[in-house]
N, C-alpha and C positions, 0 to 999 in steps of 0.2 A: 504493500500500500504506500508506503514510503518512497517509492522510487515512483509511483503513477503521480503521487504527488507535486514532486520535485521535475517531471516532465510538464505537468499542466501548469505550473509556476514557470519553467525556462523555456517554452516552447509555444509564445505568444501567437496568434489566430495573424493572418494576413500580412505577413514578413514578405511581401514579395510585391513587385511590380504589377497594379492593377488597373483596368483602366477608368480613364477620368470620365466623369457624367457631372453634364451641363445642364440644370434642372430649367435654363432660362429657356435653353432649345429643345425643350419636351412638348408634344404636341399635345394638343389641348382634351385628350380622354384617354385616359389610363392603358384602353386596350387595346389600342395602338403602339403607345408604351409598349407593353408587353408582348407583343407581336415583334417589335422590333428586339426588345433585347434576346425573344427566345429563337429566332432567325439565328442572330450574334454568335449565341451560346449552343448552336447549331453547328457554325460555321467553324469554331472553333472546335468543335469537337468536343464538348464537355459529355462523358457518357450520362445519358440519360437524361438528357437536358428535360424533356417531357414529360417526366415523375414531378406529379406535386405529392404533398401530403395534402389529406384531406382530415379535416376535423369535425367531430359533431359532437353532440351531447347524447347518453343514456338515459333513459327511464330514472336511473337514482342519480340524475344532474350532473352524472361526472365528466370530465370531456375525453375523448377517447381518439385515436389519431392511428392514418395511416397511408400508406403511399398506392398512389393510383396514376396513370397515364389519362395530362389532360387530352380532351378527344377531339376539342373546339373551342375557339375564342371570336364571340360574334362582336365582331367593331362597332355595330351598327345600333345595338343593344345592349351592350355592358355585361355579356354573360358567357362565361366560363364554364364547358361543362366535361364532364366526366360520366363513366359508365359505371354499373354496378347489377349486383342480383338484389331486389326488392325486399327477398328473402333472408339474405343475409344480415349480419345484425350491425351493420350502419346502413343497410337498406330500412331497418325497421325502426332504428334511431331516426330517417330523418323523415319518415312519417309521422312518429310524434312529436318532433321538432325541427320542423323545416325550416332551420337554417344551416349553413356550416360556415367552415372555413379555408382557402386554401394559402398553401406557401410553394414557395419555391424558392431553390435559393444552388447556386452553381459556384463553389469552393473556389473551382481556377478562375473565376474572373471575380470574385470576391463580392455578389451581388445578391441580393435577397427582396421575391415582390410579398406580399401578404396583402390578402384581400378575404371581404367577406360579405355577408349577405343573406337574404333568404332565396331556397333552393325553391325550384318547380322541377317536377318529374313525370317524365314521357315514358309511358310503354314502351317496347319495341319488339314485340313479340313478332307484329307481323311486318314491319319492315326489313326492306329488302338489305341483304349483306352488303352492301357497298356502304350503306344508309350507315346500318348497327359501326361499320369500322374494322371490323374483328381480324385479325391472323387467322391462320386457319387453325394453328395451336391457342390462341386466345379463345376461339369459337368452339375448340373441342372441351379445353376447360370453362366455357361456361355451360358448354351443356352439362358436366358432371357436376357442375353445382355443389349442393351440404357444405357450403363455404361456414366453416370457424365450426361446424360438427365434428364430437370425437371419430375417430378412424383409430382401426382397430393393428393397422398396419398397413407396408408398404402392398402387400399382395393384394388387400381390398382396394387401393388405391387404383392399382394397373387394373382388374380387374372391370371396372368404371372407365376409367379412360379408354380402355380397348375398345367398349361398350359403346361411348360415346363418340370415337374414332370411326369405330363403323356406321353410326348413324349419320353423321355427316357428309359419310364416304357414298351416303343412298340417295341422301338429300342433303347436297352442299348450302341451301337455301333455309334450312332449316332452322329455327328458333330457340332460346333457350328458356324457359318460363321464367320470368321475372325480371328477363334482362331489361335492365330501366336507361334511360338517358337521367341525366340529372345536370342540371344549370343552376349556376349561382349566381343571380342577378347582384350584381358590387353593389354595394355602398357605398365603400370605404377599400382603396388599393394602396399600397402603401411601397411605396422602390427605396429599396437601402444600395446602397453602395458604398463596398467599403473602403479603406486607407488603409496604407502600411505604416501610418506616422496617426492613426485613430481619428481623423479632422475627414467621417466619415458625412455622405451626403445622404438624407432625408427630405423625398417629397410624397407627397401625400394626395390622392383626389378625394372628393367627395361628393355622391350624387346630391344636385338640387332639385327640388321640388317638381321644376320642368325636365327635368329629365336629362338637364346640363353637366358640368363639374363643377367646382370649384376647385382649386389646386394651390395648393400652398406648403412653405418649408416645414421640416420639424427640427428641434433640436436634435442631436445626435446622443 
């Protein structure tokens, strides 16, 4: 414990060359913003640029958090969305509390957006595959679904995936019960960017009334 210590004391967060963000030359709606920086963090190659975590709240208030690939950023609208099973339990979280949270945040460029909001949620049972987005391995695991259900071992596992490997295999077109869209209409987006000298940049939008922004600094 001593020595994890003495690493997180000498081995301070953003020692390197990062780059610079000009909050005067940010366009005027956040998800545009975020369009361009995740192009960026694209370009550079950061693995996984398109893993946000996604956060909701439990039935006993607690908040509960976890990483998902975003699936769309509507410019036009302010909404961010993500897939998920209905059934599963931040599917069922955020039907009793439709709102969440998402983040993102990419190490080598040293940059973090956070935004949040109340979510709406689209079926997509009979939408067509182009629509749903899916891999053909993303589409196989969600037809096996029992997401966050004990499993008794690896063999029941294969034994499912085979299962649902073949079905796909009969009807490429085919659906998974519960697979949802879900969008998080902003509120509130929030772009860090960080320094190697801590003289970190913070801006912030926030929806008006009309359906505009507002955009302003934050302390760091």
């Amino acid at each position: 414990m001593e020595q994890l210590r003495r690493l997180l004391r000498e081995r301070p967060p953003m020692a390197r060359e990062l780059p610079v963000f000009d909050p005067a030359a940010a366009p005027p709606d956040p998800a545009s913003l975020h369009v361009e920086w995740l192009l960026g963090a694209m370009a550079a190659e950061v693995p996984d640029a398109q893993v946000v975590a996604v956060s909701t709240v439990g039935e006993d208030h607690h908040p509960d958090a976890r990483m998902l690939v975003l699936r769309d950023i509507d410019v036009a609208h302010g909404a961010w969305s993500f897939q998920a099973d209905a059934r599963s339990p931040k599917g069922r979280q955020l039907a009793a509390a439709p709102w969440a949270a998402l983040t993102s945040y990419w190490p080598a460029l040293g940059r973090q957006i956070r935004l949040r909001g109340p979510v709406e949620a689209v079926g997509l049972e009979r939408a067509v595959p182009e629509v749903r987005g899916l891999s053909p391995a993303a589409h196989v695991a969600a037809l096996v679904g029992r997401q966050s259900l004990p499993l008794s071992g690896p063999a029941e596992f294969e034994r499912a995936w085979d299962a649902a490997a073949a079905l796909r295999e009969r009807d490429p077109a085919t659906a998974a019960p519960g697979h949802t869209r879900y969008s998080v209409l902003a509120e509130e987006v929030e772009f860090w960017q960080g320094d190697q000298h801590r003289r970190h940049v913070r801006l912030v939008y926030r929806r008006r009334e009309d359906g505009g922004w507002h955009r302003g600094l934050l302390w760091p």
